[in-house]
KOLKE-964753 format. One line per 10 residues: number of its first residue (from 0); their letters; for each residue x, y, z of C-alpha. Coordinates in Angstrom, 2 decimals, m for minus. Example, Ala and Ser with C-alpha at 12.3 -4.5 7.8 and 13.67 -1.06 7.14 Angstrom:
2
0	as	12.30:m4.50:7.80  13.67:m1.06:7.14;
END
This chain:
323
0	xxxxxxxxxx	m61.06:m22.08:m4.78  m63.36:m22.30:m2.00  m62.72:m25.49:m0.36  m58.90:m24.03:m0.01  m59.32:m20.89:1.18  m61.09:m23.12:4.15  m57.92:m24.86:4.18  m56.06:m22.12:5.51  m58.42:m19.81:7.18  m58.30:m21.13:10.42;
10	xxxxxxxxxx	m54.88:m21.66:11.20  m52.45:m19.89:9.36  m49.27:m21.15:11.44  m47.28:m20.38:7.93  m44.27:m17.37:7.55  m41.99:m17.34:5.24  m39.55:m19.57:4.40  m36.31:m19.33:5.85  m32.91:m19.03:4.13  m30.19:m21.76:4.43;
20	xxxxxxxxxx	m31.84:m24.71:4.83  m30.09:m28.22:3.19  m32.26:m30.06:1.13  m32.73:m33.52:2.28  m30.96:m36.09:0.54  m32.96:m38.98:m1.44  m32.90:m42.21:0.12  m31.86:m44.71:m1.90  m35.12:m47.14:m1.78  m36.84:m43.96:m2.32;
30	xxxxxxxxxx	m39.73:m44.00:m4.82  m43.40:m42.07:m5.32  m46.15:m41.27:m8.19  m46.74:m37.71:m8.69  m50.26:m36.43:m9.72  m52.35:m32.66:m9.33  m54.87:m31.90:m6.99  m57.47:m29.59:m8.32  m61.37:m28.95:m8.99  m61.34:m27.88:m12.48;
40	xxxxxxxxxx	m61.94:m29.80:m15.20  m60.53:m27.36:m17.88  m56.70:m28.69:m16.68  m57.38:m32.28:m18.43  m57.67:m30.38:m21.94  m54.38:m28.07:m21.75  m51.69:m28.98:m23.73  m49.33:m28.46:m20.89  m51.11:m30.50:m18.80  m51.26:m33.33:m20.81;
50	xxxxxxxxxx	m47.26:m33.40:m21.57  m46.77:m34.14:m18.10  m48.42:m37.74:m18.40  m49.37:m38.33:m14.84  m51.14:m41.30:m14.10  m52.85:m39.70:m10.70  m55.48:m37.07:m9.60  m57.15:m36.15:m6.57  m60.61:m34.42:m6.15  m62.24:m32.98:m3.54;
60	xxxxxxxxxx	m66.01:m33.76:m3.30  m68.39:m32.81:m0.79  m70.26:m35.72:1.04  m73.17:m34.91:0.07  m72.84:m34.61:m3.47  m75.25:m36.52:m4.88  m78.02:m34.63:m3.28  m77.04:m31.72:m5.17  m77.37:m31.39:m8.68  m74.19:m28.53:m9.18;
70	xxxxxxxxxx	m72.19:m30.85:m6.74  m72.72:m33.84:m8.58  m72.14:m32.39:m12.06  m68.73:m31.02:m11.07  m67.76:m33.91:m9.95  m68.60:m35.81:m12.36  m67.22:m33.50:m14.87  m64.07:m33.96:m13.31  m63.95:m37.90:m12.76  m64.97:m38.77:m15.91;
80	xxxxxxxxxx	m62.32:m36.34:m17.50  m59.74:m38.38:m15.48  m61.00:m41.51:m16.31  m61.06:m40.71:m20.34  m57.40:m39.72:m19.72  m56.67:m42.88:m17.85  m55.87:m41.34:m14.70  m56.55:m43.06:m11.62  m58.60:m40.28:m9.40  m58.10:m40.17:m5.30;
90	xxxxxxxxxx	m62.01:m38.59:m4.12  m61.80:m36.96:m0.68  m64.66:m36.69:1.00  m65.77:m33.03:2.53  m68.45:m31.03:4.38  m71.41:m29.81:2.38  m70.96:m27.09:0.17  m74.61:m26.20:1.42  m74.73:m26.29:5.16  m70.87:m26.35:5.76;
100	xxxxxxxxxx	m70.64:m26.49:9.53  m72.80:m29.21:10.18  m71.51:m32.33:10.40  m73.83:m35.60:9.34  m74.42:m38.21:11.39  m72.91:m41.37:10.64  m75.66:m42.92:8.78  m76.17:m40.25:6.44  m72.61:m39.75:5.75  m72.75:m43.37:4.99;
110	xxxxxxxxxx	m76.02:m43.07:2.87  m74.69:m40.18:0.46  m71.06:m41.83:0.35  m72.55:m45.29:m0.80  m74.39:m43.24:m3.83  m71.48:m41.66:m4.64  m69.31:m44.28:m4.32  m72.44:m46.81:m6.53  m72.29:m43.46:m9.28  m68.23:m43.87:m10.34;
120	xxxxxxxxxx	m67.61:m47.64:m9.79  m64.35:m47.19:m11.48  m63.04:m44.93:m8.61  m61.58:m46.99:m5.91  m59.62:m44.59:m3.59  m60.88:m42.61:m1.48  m60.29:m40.38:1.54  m63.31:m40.16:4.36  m62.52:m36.50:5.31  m60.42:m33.50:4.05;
130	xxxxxxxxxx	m58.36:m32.23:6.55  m60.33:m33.70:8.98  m57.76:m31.84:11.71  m58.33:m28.35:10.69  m60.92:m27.69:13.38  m63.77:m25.22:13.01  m64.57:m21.74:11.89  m67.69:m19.69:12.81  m70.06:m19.19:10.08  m67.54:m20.76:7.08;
140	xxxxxxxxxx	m67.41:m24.95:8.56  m66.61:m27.74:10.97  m64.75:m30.45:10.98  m65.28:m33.78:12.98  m63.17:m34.41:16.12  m60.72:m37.84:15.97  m63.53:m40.09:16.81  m66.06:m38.85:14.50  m63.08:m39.12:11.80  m62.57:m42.59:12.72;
150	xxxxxxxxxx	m66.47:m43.57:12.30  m66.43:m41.51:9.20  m63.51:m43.92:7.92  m65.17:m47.15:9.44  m68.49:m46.10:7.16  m66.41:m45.54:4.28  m65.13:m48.76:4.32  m68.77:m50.59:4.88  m69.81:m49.08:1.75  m66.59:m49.43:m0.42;
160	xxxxxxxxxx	m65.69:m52.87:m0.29  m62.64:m53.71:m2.09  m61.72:m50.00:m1.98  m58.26:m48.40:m1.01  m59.51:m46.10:1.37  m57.03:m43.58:3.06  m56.52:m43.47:6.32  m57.27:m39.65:8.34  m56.26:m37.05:5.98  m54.65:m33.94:8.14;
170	xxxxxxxxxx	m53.15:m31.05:7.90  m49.63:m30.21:9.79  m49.19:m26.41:11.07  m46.16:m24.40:12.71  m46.92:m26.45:16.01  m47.63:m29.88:15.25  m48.68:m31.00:18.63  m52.49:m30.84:17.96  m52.05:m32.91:15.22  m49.98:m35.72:16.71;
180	xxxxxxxxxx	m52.92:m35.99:19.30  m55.91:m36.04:16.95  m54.04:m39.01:15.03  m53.30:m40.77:18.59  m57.02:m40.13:19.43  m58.26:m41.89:15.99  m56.23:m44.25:16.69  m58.08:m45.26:19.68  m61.06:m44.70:18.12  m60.54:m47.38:15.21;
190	xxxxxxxxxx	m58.96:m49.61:17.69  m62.27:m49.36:20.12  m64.58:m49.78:16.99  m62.65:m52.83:16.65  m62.24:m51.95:12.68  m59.10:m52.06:10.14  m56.40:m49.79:11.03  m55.69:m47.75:7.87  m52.43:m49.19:5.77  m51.77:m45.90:4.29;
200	xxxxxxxxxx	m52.73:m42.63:5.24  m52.47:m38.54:4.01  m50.99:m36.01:5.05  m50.60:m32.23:3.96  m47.51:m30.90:4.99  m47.39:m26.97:3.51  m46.37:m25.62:6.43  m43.37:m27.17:6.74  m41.83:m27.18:3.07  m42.85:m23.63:2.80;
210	xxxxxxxxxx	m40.22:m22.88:5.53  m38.17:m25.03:3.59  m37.85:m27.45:7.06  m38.72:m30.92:6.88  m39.00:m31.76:10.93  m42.89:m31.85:10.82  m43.09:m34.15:7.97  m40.86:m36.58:9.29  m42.34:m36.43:13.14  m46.05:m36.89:11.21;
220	xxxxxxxxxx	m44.81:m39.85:9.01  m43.44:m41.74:11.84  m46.76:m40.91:14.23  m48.89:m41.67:11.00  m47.37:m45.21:10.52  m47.48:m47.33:6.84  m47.25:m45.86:3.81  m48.01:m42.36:4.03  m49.39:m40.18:0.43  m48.57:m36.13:0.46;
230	xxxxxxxxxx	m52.71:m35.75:m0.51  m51.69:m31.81:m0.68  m48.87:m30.29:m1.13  m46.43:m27.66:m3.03  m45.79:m24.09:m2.48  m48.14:m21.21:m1.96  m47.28:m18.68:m4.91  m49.24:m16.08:m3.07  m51.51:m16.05:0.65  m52.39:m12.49:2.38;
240	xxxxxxxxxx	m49.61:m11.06:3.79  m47.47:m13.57:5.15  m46.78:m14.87:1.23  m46.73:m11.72:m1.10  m46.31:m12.01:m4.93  m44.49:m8.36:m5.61  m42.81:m7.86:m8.73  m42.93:m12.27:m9.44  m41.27:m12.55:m5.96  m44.07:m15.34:m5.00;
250	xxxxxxxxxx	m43.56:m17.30:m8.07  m39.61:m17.61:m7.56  m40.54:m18.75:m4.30  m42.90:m21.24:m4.78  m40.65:m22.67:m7.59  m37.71:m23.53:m4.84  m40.11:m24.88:m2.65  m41.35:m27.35:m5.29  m38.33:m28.10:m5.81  m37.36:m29.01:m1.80;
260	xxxxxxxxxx	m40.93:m30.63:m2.07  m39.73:m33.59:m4.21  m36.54:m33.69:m2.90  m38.23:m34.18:0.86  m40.27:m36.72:m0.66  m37.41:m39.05:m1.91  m35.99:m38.78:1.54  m38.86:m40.34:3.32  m39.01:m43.83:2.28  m42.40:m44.24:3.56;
270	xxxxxxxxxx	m43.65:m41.59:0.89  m45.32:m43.24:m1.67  m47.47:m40.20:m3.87  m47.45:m36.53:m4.08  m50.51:m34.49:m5.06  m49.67:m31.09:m5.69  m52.13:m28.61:m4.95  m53.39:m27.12:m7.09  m53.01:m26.56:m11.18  m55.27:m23.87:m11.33;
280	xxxxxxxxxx	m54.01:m20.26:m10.08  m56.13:m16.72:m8.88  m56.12:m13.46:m9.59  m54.56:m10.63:m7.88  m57.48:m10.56:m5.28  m57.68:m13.99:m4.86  m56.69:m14.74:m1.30  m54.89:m18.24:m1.40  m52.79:m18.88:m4.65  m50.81:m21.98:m5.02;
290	xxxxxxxxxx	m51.28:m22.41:m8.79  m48.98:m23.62:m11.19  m50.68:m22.24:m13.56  m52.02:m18.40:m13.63  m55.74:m17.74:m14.24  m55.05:m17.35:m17.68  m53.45:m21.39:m17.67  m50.04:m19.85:m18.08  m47.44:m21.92:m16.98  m45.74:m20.33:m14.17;
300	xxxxxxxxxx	m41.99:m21.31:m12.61  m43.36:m24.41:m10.40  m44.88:m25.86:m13.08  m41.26:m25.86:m14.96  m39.96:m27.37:m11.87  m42.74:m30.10:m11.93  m41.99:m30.51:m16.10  m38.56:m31.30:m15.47  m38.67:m33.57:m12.50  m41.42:m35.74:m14.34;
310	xxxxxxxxxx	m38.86:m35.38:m17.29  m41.60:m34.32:m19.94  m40.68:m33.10:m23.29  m40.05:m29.47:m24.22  m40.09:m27.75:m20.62  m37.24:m25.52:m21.42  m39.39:m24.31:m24.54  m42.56:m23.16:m22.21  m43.01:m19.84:m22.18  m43.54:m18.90:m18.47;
320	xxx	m45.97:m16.28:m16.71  m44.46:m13.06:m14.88  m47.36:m13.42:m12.60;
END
């Protein structure tokens, strides 16, 4: 759970959801695949895991994987779990799990990318950064500004020829203006650097469905341009104190955001995949908990709500965690 806890540790715009809010309506050209996000390789051999027959997965890797023999074995633990189960895996790139908050030059980002990318020929979508927007903590990471992101991409695509690669991967948050300028500023950056402009592009819009709004998401999409893919998203079951799980309360919550995720997905037409994040839930000290499973794999009430929508046998018959 590492590289998530990053993911919200230095900006936690979220509060809770508020009450009242319609859920969009689908729009009638509407369509998208559904897959998990997740690091853990365990999820490709539960049973409830595998009724859900999705034909997408996203992993996180860190750049520099290949240098590192733990790095490298988890990933390619994960990929070639995927692959056996003929899912088609999304890798997004990261910072080192080893020196975290420096960022490589371009030529050794490229270097260690091109190894990785030369290791799993059979992967052929990728992302350059995660959350390349999410700025930089003290002591825990960095992340590249909008034209660093946008050299990062460019090398990605030198090295991965034939490749889908994703466009800037960011984060939204309660104020989205931040964001709307680092995606104008890599704009200009792939434009000046005279390389493709990414056809499709990710975005990771928690903040918004877990206020149940869907404002941000649709500003984002339209700023974004293309196709756009949901690289992260669902709702939090449980983070510090802004999201409590007392009594179940977080699971019941997370379940009806879920369910206003897909339903904000089939209203944006531009939408074309969902990755929910993640499959694998914490413990009661665990900081960030978006699980739709508990730490024991228990199913929890999102993943009935992602059963049914993906209209997989026996969901009513699942026997569902209290925490």
């Amino acid at each position: 759970m590492a590289l998530v806890l990053a993911v919200f540790a230095a900006a936690l715009w979220l509060q809770p959801a508020s009450a009242g809010t319609a859920p969009p309506r689908a729009h009638a050209s509407s369509g998208y695949l559904t897959g998990i996000g997740d690091e853990h390789v365990g999820m490709f051999g539960q049973s409830i895991y595998q009724r859900l027959h999705t034909k997408i997965v996203r992993y996180i890797a860190p750049y520099d994987a290949v240098k590192h023999s733990y790095s490298l074995s988890l990933a390619t633990a994960f990929i070639r779990a995927a692959e056996a189960t003929h899912e088609q895996v999304l890798v997004a790139f990261y910072h080192s799990e080893y020196s975290p908050t420096v960022l490589p030059s371009v030529s050794d980002y490229q270097h260690d990318v091109e190894k990785f990318v030369r290791r799993f020929p059979h992967v052929r979508q990728y992302q350059s950064w995660d959350e390349s927007n999410r700025g930089n903590v003290p002591y825990a990471f960095s992340s590249p500004s909008a034209a660093a992101a946008a050299r990062y991409y460019q090398a990605l695509r030198r090295v991965c020829k034939g490749c889908t690669a994703i466009g800037l991967d960011v984060l939204d948050a309660q104020n989205i203006g931040p964001t709307l300028a680092y995606i104008a500023e890599f704009k200009r950056e792939v434009h000046r650097l005279r390389t493709v402009m990414p056809s499709i592009w990710g975005l990771h819009n928690y903040s918004d469905i877990n206020r149940l709004q869907s404002w941000r998401t649709h500003q984002l999409v339209r700023a974004l341009g293309g196709q756009v893919w949901l690289t992260e998203t669902g709702g939090i079951v449980k983070f510090g104190g802004a999201f409590t799980n007392v009594h179940g309360s977080g699971l019941r919550r997370a379940a009806k955001v879920t369910k206003y995720m897909f339903a904000l997905a089939g209203a944006i037409p531009q939408i074309k995949r969902l990755y929910i994040y993640d499959w694998t839930g914490g413990t009661n000290s665990t900081r960030f908990d978006a699980g739709l499973t508990n730490y024991r794999n228990e199913p929890r009430e999102g993943y009935a709500v992602v059963c049914k929508m993906l209209h997989a046998s026996g969901c009513s018959s699942v026997k569902l965690a209290n925490n």
